[in-house]
ChimeraX commands (.cxc) that place a marker at each C-alpha (Angstrom):
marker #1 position 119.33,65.24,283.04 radius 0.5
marker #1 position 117.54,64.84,279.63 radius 0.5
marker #1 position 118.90,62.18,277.52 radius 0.5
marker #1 position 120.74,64.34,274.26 radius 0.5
marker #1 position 118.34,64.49,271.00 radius 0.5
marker #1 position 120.33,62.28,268.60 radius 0.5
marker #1 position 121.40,64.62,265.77 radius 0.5
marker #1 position 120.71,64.14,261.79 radius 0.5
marker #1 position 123.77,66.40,260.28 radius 0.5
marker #1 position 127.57,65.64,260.34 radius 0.5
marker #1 position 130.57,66.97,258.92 radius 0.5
marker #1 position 134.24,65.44,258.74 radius 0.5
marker #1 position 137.12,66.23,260.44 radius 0.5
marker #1 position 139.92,64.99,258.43 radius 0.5
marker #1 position 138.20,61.19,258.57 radius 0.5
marker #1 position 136.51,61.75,261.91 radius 0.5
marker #1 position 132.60,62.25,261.88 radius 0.5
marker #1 position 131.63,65.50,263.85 radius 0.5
marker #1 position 127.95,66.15,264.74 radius 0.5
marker #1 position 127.01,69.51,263.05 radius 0.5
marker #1 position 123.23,70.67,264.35 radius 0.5
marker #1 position 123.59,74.13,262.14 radius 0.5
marker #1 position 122.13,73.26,259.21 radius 0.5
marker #1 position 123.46,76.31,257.53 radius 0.5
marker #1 position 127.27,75.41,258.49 radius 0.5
marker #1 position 126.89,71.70,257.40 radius 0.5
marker #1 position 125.16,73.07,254.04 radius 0.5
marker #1 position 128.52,75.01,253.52 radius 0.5
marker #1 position 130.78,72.38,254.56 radius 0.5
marker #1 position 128.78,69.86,251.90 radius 0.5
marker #1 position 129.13,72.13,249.37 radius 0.5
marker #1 position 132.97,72.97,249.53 radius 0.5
marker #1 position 133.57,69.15,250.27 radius 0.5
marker #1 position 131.30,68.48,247.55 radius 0.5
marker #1 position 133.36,70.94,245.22 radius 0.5
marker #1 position 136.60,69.06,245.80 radius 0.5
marker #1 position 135.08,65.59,245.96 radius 0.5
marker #1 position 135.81,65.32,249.34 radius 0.5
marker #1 position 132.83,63.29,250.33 radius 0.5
marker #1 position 134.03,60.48,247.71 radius 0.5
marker #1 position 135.38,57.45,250.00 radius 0.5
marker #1 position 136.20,55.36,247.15 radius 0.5
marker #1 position 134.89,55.19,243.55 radius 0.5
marker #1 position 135.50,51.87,241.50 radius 0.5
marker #1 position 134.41,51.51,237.92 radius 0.5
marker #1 position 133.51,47.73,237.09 radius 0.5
marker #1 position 132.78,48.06,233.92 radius 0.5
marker #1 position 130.93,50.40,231.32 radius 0.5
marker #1 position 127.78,50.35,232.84 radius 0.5
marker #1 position 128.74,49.12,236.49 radius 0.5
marker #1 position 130.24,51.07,239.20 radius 0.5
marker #1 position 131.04,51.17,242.89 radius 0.5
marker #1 position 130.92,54.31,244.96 radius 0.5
marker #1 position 131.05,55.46,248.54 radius 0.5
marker #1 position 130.08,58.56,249.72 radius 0.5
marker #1 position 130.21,60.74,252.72 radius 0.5
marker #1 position 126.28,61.35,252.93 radius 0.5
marker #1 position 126.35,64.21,256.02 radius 0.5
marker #1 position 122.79,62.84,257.09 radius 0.5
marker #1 position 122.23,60.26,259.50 radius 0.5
marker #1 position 120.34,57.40,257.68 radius 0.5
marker #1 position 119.71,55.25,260.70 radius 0.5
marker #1 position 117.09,58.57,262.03 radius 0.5
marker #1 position 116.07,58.88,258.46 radius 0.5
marker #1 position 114.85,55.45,257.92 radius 0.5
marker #1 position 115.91,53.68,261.90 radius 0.5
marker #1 position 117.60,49.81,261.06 radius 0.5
marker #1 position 119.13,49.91,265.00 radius 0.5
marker #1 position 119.99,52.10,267.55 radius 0.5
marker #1 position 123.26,52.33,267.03 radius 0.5
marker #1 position 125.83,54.98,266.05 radius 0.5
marker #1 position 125.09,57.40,263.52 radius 0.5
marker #1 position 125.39,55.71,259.36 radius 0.5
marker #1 position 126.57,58.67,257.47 radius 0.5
marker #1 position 128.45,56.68,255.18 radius 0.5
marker #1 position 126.54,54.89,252.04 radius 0.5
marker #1 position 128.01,51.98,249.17 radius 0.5
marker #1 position 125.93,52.00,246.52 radius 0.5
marker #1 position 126.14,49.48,243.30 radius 0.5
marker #1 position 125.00,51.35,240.05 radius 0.5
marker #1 position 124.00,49.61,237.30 radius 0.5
marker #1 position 123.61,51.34,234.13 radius 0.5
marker #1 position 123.08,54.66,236.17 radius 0.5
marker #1 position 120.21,53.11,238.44 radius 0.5
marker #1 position 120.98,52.49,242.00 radius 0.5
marker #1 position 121.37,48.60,243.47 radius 0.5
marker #1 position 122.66,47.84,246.24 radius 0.5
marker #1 position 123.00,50.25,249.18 radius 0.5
marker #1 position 124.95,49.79,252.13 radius 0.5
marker #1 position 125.08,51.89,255.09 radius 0.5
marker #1 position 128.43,52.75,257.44 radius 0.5
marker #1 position 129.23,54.80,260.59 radius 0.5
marker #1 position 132.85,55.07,260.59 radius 0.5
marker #1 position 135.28,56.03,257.15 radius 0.5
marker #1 position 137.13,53.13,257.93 radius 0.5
marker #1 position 133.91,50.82,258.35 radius 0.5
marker #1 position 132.93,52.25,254.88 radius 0.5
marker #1 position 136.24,51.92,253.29 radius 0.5
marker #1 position 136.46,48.08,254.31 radius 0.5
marker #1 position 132.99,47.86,252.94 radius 0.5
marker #1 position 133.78,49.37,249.79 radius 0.5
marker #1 position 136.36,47.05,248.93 radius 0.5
marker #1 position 133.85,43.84,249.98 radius 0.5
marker #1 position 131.45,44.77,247.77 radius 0.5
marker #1 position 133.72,45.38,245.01 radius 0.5
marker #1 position 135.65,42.03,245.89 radius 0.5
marker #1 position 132.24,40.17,245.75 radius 0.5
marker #1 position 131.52,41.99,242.47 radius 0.5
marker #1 position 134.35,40.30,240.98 radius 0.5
marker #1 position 133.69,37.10,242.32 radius 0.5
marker #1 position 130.36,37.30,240.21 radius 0.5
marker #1 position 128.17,37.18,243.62 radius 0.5
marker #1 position 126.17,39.89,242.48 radius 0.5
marker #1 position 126.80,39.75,238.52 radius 0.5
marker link #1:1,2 radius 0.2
marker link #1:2,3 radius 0.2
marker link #1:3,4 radius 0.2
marker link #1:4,5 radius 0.2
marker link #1:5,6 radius 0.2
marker link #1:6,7 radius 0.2
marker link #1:7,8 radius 0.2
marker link #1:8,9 radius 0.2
marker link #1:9,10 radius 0.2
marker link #1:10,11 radius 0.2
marker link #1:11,12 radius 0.2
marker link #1:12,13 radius 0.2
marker link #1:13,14 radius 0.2
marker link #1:14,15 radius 0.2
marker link #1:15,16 radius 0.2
marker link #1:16,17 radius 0.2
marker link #1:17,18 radius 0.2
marker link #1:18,19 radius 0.2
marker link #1:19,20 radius 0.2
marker link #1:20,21 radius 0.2
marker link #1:21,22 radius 0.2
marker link #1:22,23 radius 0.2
marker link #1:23,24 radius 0.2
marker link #1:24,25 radius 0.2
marker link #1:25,26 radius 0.2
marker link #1:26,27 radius 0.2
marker link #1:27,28 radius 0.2
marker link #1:28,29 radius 0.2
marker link #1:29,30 radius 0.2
marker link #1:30,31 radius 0.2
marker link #1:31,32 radius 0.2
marker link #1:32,33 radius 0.2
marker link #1:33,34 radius 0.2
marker link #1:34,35 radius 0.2
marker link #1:35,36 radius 0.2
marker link #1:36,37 radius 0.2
marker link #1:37,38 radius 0.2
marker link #1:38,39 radius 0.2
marker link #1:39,40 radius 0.2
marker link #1:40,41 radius 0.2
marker link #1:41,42 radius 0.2
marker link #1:42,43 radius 0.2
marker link #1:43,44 radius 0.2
marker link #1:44,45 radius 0.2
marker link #1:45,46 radius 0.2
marker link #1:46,47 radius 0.2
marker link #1:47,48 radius 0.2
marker link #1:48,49 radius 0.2
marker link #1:49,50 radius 0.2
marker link #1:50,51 radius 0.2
marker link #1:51,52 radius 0.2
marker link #1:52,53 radius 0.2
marker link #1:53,54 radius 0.2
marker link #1:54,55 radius 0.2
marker link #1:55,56 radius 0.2
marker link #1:56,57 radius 0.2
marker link #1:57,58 radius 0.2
marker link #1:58,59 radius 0.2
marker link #1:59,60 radius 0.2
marker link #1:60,61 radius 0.2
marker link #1:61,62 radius 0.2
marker link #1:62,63 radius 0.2
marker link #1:63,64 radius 0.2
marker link #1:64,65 radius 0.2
marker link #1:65,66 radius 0.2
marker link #1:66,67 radius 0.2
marker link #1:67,68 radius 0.2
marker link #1:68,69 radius 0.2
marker link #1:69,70 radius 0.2
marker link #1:70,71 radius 0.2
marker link #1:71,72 radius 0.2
marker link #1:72,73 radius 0.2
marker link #1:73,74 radius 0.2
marker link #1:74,75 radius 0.2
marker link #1:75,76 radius 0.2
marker link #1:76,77 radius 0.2
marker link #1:77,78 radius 0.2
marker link #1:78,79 radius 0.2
marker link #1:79,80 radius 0.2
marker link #1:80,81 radius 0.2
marker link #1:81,82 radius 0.2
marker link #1:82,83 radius 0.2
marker link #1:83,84 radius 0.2
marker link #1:84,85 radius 0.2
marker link #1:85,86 radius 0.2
marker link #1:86,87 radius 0.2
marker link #1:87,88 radius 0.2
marker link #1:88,89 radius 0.2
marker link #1:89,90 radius 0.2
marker link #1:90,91 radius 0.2
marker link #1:91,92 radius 0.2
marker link #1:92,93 radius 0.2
marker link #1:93,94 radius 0.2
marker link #1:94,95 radius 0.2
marker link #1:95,96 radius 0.2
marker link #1:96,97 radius 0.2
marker link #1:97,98 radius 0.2
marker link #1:98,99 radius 0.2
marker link #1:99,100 radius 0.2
marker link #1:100,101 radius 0.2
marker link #1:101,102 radius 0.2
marker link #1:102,103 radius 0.2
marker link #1:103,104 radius 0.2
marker link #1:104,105 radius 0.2
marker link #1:105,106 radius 0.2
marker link #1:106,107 radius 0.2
marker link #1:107,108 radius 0.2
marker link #1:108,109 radius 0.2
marker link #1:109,110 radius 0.2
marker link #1:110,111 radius 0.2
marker link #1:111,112 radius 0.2
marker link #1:112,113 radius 0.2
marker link #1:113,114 radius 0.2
view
């Protein structure tokens, strides 16, 4: 048997990560989640010009640009300063990205990365 072609779009089910290879159902899933911010993990605003947010991304980064070959990382942290993009963290699971969220943030307000 022929090893499975690893797949580059996924949708959610309730927090669960589904494998969608119809590009024009996960395009309508992103939108409507996308209309009711339901591929925002968690947003934190740091301060005026310094945010926190976690996103849902649908696309699996780790085809897109390969860092292992491990499960799909459809799940992205990103630092924004003054509207640029930092730092960028990738995740497989909600919960994964979740916990990551909150380390980032924690280590913001440590001053690690201030």
């Amino acid at each position: 048997m022929e090893p499975q072609a690893p797949h580059l779009t996924y949708v959610l089910e309730g927090r669960d990560v589904v494998a969608e290879p119809d590009t024009r159902r996960w395009d309508d899933w992103m939108r409507a989640a996308r209309s009711r911010d339901g591929l925002v993990v968690e947003r934190t605003r740091m301060t005026p010009g310094l945010a926190v947010v976690t996103l849902f991304m649908g696309i699996d980064h780790n085809l897109v640009a390969p860092t292992d070959d491990g499960p799909a990382k459809v799940f992205e942290t990103m630092v924004l300063r003054d509207g640029e993009i930092g730092d960028q963290r990738l995740y497989a699971t909600w919960e994964a990205a979740a916990l990551g969220h909150r380390q980032v943030v924690a280590a913001l307000r440590a001053e690690a990365w201030l």
